[in-house]
C-alpha positions as a Markdown table, in Angstrom:
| # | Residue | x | y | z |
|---|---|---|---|---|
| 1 | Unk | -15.4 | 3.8 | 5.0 |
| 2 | Unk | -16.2 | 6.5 | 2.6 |
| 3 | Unk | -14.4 | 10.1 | 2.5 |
| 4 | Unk | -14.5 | 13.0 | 0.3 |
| 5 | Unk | -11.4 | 14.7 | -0.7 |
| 6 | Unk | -11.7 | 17.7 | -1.6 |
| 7 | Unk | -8.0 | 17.8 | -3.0 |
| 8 | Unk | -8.9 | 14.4 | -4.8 |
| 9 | Unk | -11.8 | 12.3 | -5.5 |
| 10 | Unk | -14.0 | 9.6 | -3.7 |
| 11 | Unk | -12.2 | 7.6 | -1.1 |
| 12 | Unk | -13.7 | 4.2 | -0.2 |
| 13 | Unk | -12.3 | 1.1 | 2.3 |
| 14 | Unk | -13.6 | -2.0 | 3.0 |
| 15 | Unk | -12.6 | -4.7 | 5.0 |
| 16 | Unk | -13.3 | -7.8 | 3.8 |
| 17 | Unk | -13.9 | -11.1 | 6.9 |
| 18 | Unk | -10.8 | -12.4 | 5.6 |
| 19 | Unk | -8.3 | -9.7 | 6.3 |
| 20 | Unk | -8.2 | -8.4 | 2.8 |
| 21 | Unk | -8.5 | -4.3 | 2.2 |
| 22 | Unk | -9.4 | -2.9 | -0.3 |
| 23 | Unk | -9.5 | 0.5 | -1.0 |
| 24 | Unk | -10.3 | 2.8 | -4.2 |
| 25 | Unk | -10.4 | 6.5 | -5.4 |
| 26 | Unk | -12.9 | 7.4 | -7.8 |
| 27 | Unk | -11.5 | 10.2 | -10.3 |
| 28 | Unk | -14.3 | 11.0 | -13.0 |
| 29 | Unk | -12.0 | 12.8 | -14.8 |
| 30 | Unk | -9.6 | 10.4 | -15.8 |
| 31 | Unk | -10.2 | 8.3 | -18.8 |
| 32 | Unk | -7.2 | 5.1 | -16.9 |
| 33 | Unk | -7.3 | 3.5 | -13.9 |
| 34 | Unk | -4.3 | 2.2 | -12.1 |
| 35 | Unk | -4.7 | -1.1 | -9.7 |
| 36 | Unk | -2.0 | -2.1 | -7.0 |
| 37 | Unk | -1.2 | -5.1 | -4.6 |
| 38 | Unk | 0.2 | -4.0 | -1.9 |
| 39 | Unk | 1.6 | -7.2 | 0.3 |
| 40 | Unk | 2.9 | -6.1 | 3.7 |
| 41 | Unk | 6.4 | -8.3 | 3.4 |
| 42 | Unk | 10.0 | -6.6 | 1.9 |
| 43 | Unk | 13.7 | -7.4 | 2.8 |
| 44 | Unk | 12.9 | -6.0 | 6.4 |
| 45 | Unk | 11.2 | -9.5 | 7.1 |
| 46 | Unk | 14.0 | -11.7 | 5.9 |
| 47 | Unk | 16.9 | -13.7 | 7.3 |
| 48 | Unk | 20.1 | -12.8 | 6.2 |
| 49 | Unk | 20.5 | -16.9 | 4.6 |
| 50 | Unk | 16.8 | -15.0 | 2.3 |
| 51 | Unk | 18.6 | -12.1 | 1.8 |
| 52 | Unk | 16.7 | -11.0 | -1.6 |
| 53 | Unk | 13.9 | -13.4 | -1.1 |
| 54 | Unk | 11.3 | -10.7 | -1.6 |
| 55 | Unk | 12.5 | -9.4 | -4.8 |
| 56 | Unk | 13.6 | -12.1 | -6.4 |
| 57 | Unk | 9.9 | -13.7 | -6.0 |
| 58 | Unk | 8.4 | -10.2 | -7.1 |
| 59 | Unk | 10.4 | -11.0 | -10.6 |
| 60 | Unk | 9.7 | -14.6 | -10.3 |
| 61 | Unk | 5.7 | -14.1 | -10.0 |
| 62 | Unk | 5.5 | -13.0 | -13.5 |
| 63 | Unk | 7.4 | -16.0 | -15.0 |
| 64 | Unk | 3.7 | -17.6 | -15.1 |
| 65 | Unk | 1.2 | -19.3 | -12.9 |
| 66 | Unk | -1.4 | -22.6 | -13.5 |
| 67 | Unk | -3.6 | -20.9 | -16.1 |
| 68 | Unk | -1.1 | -18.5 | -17.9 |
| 69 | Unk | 2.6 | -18.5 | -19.6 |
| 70 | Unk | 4.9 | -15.8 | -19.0 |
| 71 | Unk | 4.0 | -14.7 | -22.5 |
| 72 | Unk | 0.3 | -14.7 | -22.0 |
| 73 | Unk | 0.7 | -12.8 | -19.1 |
| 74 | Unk | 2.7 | -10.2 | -21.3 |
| 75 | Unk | 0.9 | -10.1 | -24.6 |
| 76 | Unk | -2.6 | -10.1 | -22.6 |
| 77 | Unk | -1.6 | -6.2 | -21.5 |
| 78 | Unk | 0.4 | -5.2 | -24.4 |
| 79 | Unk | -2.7 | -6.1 | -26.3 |
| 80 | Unk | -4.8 | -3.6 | -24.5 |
| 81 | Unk | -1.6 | -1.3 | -24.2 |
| 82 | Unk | -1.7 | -1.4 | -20.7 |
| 83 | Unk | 1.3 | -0.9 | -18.6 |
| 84 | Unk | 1.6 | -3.8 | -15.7 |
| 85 | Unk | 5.3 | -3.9 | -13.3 |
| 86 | Unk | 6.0 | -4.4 | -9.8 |
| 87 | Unk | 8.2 | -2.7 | -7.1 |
| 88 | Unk | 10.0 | -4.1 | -3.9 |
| 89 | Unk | 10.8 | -1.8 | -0.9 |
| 90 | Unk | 12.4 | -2.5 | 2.5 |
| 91 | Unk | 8.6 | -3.1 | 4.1 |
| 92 | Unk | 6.5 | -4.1 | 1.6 |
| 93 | Unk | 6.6 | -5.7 | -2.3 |
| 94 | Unk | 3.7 | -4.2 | -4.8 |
| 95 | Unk | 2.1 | -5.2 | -8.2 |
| 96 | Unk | 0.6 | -2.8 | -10.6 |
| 97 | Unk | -1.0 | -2.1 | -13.2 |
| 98 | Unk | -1.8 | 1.1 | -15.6 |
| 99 | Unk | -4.8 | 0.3 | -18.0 |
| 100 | Unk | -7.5 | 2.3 | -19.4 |
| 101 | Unk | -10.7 | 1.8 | -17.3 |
| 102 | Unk | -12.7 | -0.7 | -19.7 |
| 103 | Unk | -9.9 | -2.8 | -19.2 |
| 104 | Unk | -9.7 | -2.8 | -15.6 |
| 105 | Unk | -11.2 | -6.3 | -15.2 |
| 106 | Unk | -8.3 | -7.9 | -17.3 |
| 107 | Unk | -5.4 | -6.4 | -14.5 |
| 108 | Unk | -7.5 | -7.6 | -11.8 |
| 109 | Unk | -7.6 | -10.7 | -13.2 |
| 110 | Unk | -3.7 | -11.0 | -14.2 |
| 111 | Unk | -2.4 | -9.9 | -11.3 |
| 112 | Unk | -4.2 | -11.4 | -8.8 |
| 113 | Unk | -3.6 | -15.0 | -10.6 |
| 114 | Unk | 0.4 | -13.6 | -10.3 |
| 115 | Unk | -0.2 | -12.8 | -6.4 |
| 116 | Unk | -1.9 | -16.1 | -5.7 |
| 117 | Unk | -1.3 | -18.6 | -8.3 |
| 118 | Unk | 2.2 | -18.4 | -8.9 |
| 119 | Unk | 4.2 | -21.3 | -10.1 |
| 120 | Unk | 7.5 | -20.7 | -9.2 |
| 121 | Unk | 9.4 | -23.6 | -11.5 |
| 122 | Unk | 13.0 | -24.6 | -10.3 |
| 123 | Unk | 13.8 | -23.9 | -14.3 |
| 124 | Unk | 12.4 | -20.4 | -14.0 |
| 125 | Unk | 14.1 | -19.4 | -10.6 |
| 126 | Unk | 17.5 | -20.9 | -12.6 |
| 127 | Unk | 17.1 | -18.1 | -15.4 |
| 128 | Unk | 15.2 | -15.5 | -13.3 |
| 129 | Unk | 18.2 | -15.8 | -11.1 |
| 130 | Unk | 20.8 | -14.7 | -13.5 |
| 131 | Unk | 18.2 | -11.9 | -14.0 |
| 132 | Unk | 18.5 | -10.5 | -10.5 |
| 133 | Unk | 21.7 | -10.9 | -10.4 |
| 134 | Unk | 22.6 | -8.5 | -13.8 |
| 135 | Unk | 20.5 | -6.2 | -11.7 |
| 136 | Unk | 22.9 | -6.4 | -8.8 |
| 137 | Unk | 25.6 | -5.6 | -11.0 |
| 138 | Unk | 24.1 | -2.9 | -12.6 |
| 139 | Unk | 23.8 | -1.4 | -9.3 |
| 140 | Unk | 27.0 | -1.9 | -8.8 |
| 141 | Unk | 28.1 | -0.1 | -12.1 |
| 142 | Unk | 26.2 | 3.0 | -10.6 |
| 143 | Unk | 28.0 | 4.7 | -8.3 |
| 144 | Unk | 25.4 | 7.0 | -7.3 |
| 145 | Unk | 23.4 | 4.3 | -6.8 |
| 146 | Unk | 25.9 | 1.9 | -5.2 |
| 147 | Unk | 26.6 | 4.5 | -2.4 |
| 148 | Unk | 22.9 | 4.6 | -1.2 |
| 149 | Unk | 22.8 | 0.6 | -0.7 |
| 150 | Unk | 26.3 | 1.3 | 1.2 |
| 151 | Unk | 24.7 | 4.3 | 3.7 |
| 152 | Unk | 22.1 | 2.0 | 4.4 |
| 153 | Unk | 24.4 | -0.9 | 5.5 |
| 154 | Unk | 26.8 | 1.9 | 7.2 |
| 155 | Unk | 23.8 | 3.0 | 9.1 |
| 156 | Unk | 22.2 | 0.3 | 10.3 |
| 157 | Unk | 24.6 | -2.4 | 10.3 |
| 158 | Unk | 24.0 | -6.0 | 10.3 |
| 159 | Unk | 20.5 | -5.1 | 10.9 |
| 160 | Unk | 17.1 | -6.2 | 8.4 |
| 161 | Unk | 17.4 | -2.7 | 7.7 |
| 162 | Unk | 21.1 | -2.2 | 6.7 |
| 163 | Unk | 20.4 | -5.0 | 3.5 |
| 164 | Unk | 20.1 | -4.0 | 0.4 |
| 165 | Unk | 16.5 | -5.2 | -1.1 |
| 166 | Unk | 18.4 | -7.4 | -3.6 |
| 167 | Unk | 20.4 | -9.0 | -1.3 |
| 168 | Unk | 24.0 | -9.9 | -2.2 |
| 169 | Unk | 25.5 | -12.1 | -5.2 |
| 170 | Unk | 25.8 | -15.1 | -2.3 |
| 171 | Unk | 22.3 | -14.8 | -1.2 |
| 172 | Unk | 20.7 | -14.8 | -4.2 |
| 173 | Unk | 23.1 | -18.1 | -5.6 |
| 174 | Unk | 22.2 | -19.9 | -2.6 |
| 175 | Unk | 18.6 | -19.3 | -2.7 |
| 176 | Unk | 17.2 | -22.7 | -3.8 |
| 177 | Unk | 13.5 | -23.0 | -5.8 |
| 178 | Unk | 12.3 | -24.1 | -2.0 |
| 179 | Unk | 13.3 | -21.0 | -0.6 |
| 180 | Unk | 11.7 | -18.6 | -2.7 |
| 181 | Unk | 8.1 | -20.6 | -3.3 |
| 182 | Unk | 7.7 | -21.3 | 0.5 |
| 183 | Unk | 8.6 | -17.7 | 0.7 |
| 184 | Unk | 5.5 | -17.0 | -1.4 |
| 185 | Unk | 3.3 | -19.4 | 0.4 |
| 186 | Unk | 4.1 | -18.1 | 3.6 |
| 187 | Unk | 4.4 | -14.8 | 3.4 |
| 188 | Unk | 1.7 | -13.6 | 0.7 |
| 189 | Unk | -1.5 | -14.4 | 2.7 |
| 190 | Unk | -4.6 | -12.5 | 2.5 |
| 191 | Unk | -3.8 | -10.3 | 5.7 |
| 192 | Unk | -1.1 | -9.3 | 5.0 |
| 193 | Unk | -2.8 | -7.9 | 1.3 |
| 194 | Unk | -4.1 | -4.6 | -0.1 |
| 195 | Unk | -5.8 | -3.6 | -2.9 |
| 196 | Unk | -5.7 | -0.1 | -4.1 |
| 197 | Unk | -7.3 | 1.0 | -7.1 |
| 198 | Unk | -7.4 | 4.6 | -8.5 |
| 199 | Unk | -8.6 | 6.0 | -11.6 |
| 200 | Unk | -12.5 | 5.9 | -13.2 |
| 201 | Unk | -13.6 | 3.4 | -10.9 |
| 202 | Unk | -16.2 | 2.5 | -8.5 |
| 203 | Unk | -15.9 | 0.6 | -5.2 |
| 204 | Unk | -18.7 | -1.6 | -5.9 |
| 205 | Unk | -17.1 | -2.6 | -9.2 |
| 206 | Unk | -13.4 | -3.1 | -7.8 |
| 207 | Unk | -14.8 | -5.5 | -4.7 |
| 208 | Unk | -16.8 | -7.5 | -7.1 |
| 209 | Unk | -13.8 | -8.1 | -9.6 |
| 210 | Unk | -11.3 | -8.5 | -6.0 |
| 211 | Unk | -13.3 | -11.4 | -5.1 |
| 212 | Unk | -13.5 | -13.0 | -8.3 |
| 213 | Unk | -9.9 | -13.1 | -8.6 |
| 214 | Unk | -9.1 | -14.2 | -5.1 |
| 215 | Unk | -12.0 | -16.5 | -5.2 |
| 216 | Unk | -12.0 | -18.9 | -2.5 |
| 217 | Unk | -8.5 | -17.7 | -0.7 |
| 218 | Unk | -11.2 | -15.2 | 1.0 |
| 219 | Unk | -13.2 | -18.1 | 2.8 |
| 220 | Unk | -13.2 | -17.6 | 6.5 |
| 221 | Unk | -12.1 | -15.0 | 8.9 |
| 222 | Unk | -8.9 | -13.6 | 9.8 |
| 223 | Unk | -7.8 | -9.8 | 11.2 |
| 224 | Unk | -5.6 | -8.1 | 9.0 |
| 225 | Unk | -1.6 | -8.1 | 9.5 |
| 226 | Unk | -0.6 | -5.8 | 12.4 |
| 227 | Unk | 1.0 | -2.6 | 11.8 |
| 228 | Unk | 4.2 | -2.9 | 12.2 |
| 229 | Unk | 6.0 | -1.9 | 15.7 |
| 230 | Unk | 9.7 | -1.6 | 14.2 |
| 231 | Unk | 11.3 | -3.7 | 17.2 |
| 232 | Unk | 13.0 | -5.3 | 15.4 |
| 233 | Unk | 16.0 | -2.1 | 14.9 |
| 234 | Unk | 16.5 | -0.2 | 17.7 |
| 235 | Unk | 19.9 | 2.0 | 17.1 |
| 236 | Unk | 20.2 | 5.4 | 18.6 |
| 237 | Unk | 23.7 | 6.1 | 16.3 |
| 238 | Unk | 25.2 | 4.7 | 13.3 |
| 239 | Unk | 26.2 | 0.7 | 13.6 |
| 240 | Unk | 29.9 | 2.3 | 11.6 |
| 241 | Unk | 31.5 | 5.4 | 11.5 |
| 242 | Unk | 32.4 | 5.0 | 7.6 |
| 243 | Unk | 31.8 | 2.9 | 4.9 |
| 244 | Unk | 33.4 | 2.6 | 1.7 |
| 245 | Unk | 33.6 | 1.3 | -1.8 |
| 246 | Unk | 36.8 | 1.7 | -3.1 |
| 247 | Unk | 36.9 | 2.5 | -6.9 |
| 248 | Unk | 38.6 | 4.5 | -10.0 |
| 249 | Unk | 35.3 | 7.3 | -10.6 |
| 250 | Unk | 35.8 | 10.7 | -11.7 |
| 251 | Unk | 33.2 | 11.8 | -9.1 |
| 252 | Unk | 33.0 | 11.1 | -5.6 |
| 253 | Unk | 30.0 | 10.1 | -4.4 |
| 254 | Unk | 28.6 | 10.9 | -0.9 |
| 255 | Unk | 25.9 | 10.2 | 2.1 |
| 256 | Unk | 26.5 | 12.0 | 5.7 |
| 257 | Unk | 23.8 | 11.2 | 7.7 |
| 258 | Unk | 22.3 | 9.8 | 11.0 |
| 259 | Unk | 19.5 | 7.9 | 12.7 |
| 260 | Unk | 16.6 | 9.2 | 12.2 |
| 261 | Unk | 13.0 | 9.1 | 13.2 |
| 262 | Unk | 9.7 | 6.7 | 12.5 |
| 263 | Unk | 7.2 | 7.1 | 10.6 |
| 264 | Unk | 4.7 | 7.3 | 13.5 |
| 265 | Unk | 6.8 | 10.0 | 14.8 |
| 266 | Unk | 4.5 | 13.6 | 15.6 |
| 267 | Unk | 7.3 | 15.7 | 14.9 |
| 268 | Unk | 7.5 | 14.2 | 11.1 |
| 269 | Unk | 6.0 | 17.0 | 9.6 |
| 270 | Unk | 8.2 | 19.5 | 11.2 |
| 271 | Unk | 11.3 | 17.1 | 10.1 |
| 272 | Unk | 9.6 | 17.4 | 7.0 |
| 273 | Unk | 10.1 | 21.3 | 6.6 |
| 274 | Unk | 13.1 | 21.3 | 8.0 |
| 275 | Unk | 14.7 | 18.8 | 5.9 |
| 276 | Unk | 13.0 | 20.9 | 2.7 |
| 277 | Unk | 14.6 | 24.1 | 3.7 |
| 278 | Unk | 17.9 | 22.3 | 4.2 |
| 279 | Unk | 18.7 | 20.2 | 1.3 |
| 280 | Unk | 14.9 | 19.9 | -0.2 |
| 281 | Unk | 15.5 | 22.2 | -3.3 |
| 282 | Unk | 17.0 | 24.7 | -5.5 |
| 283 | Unk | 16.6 | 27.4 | -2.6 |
| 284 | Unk | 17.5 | 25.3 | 0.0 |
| 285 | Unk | 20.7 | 26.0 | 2.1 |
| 286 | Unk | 22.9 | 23.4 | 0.9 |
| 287 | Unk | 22.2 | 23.8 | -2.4 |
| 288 | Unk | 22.6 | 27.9 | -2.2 |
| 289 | Unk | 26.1 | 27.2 | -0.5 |
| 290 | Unk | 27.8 | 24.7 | -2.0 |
| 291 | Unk | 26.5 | 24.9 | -5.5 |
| 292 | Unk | 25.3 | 28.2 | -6.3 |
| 293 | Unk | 27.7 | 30.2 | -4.1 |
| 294 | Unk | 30.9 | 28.2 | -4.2 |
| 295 | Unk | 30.5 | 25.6 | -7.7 |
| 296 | Unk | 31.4 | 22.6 | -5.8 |
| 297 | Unk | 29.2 | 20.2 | -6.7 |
| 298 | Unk | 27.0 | 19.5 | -9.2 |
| 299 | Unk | 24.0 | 17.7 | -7.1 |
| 300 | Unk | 23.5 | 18.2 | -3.6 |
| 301 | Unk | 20.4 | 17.8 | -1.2 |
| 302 | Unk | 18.9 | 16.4 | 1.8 |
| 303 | Unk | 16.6 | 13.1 | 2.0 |
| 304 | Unk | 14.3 | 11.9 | 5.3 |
| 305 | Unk | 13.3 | 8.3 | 5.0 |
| 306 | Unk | 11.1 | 6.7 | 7.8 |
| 307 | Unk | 10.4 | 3.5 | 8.6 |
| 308 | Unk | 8.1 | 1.8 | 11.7 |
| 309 | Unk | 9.9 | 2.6 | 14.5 |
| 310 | Unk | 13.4 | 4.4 | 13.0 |
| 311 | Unk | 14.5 | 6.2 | 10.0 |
| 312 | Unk | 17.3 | 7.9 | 8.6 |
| 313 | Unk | 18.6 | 11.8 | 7.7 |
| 314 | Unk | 20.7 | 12.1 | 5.1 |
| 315 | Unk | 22.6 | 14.8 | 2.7 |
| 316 | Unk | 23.9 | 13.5 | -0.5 |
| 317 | Unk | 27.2 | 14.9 | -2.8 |
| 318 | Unk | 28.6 | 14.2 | -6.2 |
| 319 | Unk | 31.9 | 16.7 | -6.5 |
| 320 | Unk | 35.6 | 16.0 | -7.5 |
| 321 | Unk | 37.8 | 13.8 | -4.9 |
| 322 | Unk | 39.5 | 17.2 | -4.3 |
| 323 | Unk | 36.9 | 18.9 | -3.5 |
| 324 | Unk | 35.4 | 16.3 | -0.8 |
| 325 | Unk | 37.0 | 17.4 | 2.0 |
| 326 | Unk | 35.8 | 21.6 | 1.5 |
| 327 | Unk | 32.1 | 19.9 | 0.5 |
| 328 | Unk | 31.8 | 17.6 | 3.5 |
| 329 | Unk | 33.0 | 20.7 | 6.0 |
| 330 | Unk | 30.3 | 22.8 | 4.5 |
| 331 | Unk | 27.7 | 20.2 | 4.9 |
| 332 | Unk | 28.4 | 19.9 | 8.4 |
| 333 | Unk | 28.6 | 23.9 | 9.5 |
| 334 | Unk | 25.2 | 24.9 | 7.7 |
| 335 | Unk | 23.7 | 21.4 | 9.5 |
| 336 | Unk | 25.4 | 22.9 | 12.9 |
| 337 | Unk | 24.3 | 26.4 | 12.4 |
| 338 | Unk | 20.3 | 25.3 | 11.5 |
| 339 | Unk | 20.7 | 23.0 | 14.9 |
| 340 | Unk | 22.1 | 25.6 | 16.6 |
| 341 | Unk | 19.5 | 28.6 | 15.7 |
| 342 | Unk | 17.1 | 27.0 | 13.7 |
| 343 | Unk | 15.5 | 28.5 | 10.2 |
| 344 | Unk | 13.8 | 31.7 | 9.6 |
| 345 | Unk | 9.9 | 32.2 | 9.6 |
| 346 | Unk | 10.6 | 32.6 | 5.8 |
| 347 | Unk | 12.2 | 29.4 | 5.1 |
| 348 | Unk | 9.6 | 28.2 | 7.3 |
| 349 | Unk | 7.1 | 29.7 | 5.2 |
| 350 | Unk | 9.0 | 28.3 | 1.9 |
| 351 | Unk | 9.4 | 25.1 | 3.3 |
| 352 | Unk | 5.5 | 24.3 | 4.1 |
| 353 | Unk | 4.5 | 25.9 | 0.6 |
| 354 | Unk | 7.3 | 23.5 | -1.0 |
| 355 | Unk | 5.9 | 20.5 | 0.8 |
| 356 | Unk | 2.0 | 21.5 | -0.5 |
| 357 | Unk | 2.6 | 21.6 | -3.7 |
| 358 | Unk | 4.6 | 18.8 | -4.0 |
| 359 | Unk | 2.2 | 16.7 | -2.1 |
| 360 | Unk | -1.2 | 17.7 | -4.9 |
| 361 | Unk | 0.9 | 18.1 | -8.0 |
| 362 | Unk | 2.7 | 14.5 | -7.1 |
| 363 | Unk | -1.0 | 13.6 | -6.8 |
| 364 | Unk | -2.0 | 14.3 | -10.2 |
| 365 | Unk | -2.3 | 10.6 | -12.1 |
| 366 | Unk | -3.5 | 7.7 | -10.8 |
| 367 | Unk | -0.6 | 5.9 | -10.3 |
| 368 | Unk | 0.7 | 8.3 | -7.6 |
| 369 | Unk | -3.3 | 8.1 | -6.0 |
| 370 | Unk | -3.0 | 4.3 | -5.9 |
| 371 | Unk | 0.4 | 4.4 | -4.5 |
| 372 | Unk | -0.8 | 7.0 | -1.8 |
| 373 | Unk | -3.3 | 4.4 | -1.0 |
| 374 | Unk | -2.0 | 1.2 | -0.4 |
| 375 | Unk | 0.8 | 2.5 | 1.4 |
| 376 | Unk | -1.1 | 4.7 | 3.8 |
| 377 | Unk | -3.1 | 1.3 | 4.6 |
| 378 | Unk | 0.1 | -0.8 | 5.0 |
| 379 | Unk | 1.6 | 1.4 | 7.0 |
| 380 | Unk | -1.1 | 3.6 | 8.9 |
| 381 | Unk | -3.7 | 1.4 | 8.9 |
| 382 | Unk | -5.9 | 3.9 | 7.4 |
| 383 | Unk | -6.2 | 6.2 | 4.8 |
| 384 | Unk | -5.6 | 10.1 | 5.8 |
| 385 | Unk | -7.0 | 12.4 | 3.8 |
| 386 | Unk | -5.0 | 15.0 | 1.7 |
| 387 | Unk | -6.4 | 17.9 | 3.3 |
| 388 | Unk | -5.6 | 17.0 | 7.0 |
| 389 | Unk | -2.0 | 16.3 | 5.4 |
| 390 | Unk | -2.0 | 19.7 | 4.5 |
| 391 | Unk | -3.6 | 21.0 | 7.3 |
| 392 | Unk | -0.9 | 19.3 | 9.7 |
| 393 | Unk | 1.9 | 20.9 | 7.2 |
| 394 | Unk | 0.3 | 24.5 | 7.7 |
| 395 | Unk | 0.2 | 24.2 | 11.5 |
| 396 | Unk | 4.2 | 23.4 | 11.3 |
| 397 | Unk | 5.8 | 27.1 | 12.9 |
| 398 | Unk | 9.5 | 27.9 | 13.5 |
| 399 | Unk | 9.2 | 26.7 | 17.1 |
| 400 | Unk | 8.8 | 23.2 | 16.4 |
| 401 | Unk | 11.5 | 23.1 | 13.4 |
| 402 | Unk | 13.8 | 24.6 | 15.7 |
| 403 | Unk | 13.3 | 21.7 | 18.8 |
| 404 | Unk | 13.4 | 18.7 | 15.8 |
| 405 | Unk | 16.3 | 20.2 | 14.2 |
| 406 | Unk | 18.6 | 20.6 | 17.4 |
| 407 | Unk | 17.6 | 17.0 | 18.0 |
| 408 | Unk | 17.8 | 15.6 | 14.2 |
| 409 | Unk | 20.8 | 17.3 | 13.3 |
| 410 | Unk | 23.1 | 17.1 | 16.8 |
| 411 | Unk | 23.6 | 13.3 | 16.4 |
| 412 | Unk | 26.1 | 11.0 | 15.6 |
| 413 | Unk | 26.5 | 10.8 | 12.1 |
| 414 | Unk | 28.2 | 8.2 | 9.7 |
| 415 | Unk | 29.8 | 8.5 | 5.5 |
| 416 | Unk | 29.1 | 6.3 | 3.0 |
| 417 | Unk | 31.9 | 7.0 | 0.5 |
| 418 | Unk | 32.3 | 5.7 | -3.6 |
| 419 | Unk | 35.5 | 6.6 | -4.9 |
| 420 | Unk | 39.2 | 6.4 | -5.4 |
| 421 | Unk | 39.9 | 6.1 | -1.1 |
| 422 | Unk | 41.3 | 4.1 | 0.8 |
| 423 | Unk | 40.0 | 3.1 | 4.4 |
| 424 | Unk | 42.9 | 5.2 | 5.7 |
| 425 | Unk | 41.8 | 8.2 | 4.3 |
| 426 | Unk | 38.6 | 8.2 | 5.5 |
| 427 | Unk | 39.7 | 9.2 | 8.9 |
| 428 | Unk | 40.8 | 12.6 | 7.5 |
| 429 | Unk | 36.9 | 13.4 | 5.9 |
């Protein structure tokens, strides 16, 4: 597949007979080039006994595999002063690396020996663990932070979904060295993999240095993964009314918020603009009302997050416990009146010019183009360009903000509270 963006650079896909993608965007104009492995497997997949399974591997890849130490693996790209990290979401896990493009050949090489050559020593799980678990607590040292993980349980419950992606302090002091490798040896296959690369680079050049480092895991045939169908969580409201963490903060720290809708979903651009105009920026509602206007709060805004099949709406808060109560009423009447009469042609207007250039300035390095890459493949199954993107964001008009907001905004929502409560007083906010 080969397509010309006229907002970017040289798009190229191939599929190769053993499920693996591979997909590239050549940028003449760049001097770096960024690579990614995408692997179609997060905390969505995993039991609640694997709770943090995928990201404790995605740490425990980089302790060292058959041909190189941990060390090796680090001094190799501080030596070229490349920049090489990895990333785990709720659907997928990635590995990247930033290098400049005569080097490119070296981050193949590295991290596909990390993606499928791991070792995965009981003696490195032991000290990776106590790792993962500082970063637990660190989250939980952040209440801003902290309250995100807790809207997500609130939400969705006991669902995949509702987990945080690095799992609980039980979870990960249960998982044994068996757990996590036959994890990896299960779950990263070849069609379930995809390589995005982004920078000065050709497609010719990234397939050749693909199949070198995969080598013979790319013998024989095999489809790639299926999309997923989200079946797995099906709510139409909130598992939980409230959730709370109870603690001595000088802020309070807030998500009201509801079910929202997939990413497959044709009315996600028009949630897109309407969540913009909302809580999306400095001229948004929320942020006109409650900061600006009034001086409630310091931070306030909106967030959309889709997933296959579901999603979630959400407005977030940081103000003084006295102030919760006033905060959380004018949250909810300017989300009643949009759902009620929807937005004006002009925040309309704002909202899709907001979303544009957002989309091309957030598309300026190569990191963000490799990124935009393997995720469209994981989770669209093909790569749309940036112009039909902004194409679909122009055709958005009042009309259609109006239908998804009486819908998005009408229903049941749920409050994920960090601060000095107690469950008794939730009843009142």
């Amino acid at each position: 597949m080969l397509d010309v963006d006229e907002v970017g650079g040289r798009v190229e896909r191939t599929r190769l007979p053993s499920g693996l993608r591979v997909l590239t965007e050549t940028m003449p104009g760049v001097l770096s080039a960024t690579i990614g492995i995408w692997v179609g497997v997060g905390s969505r997949d995993e039991t609640d006994a694997l709770a943090g399974s995928s990201h404790f591997l995605e740490h425990l890849l980089f302790k060292g595999t058959r041909t190189r130490s941990a060390l090796e693996i680090a001094t190799a790209m501080d030596a070229v002063g490349g920049e090489m990290n990895a990333f785990t979401a709720k659907e997928h896990t990635c590995y990247y690396a930033n290098v400049l493009a005569s080097d490119l050949p070296l981050a193949v090489e590295i991290l596909g020996d990390l993606v499928t050559d791991a070792l995965n020593t009981a003696d490195d799980l032991e000290s990776e663990r106590t790792v993962v678990l500082e970063e637990i607590a660190m989250r939980d040292d952040e209440p801003a932070d902290a309250v995100h993980d807790l809207f997500s349980e609130t939400l969705f419950g006991g669902t995949a979904l509702g987990r945080s992606v690095l799992g609980t302090v039980v979870s990960i002091e249960s998982l044994s060295r068996d757990d996590v490798d036959g994890w990896y040896r299960s779950r990263y296959a070849v069609p379930s993999i995809v390589v995005a690369a982004a920078g000065r680079v050709t497609h010719e050049q990234v397939l050749e240095l693909v199949e070198r480092a995969f080598g013979d895991r790319l013998a024989g045939s095999a489809d790639p993964a299926p999309l997923r169908a989200g079946e797995d969580v099906a709510l139409d409201r909130p598992a939980r009314a409230t959730g709370l963490i109870r603690r001595k903060t000088e802020q309070t720290h807030l998500l009201l918020g509801s079910v929202g809708i997939g990413r497959h979903d044709e009315r996600r651009h028009a949630a897109a603009v309407l969540e913009t105009a909302v809580g999306g920026g400095m001229s948004s509602r929320l942020f006109q009302e409650i900061r600006e206007k009034r001086g409630l709060v310091y931070s306030v805004g909106s967030a959309l997050t889709h997933y296959a099949g579901t999603g979630a709406f959400s407005v977030y808060a940081g103000c003084s416990p006295k102030r919760v109560p006033e905060v959380l009423r004018l949250v909810r009447e300017e989300l009643a009146r949009v759902a009620a009469d929807g937005l004006t042609a002009e925040e309309v207007a704002r909202g899709r010019g907001q979303l544009r250039g957002g989309l091309v300035l957030g598309l300026e390095d190569t990191g963000s183009r490799m990124t935009r890459l393997g995720k469209s493949e994981l989770a669209h199954g093909e790569y749309v360009p940036v112009r039909e993107v902004l194409a679909r964001i122009d055709a958005v008009d009042p009309d259609q903000v109006r239908a998804v907001g009486a819908d998005l905004l009408t229903r049941p929502t749920c409050l994920a509270v960090v601060g000095p409560y107690r469950e008794s007083d939730l009843d009142r906010l």
